[in-house]
N, C-alpha and C positions, 0 to 999 in steps of 0.2 A: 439493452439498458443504456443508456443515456449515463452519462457521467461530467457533471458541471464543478465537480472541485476538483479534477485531476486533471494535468496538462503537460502538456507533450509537446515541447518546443527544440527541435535539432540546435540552436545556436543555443539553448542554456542546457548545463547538467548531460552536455551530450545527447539529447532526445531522453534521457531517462525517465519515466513519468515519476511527477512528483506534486504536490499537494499543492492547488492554489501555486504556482509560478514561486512557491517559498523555496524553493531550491531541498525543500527536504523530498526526500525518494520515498514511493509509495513503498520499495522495500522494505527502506528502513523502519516504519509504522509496523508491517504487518511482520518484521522479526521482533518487535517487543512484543506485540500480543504475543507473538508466537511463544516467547520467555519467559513467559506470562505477566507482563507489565497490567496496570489496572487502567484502565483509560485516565484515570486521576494523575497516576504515576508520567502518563504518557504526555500528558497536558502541561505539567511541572517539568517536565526533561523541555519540549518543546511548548514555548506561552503561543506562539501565532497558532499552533495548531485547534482546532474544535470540537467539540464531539463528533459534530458531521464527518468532518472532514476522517476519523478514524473508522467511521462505519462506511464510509464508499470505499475509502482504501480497502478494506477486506472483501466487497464486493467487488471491484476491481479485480482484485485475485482471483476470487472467485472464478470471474468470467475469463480472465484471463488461462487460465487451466482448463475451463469447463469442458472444450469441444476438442481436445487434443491427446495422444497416444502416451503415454507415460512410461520410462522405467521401471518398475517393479520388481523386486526381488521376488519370486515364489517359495512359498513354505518344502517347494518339491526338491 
């Protein structure tokens, strides 16, 4: 997947990927969903941010996690 509102630049933010070069961190977006923030909620904390821009951040994640070995606690 292609991702044209996320950016990754080492001289800003320390390389941290973040929204359109706004210096906000895709973390930070996908711990208010996570909080359960409303994209409405998310829009009014942060005005530059977009709809868009809150649905690749999660897809981002997404792919970010997708193909990799995880911690896990087990129930055993």
């Amino acid at each position: 997947m292609e991702f044209s509102r996320i950016t990754i630049d080492p001289t800003r933010m320390a390389g941290v990927p973040c929204i359109r070069n706004l210096r906000i961190p895709v973390a930070t977006v996908i711990d208010m969903v996570a909080d359960g923030m409303t994209d409405a909620e998310i829009l009014q904390a942060y005005p530059d941010l977009e709809n868009a821009d809150i649905k690749e951040a999660l897809h981002f994640a997404a792919e970010a996690v997708r193909e990799r070995e995880l911690p896990l606690l087990s129930d055993r």
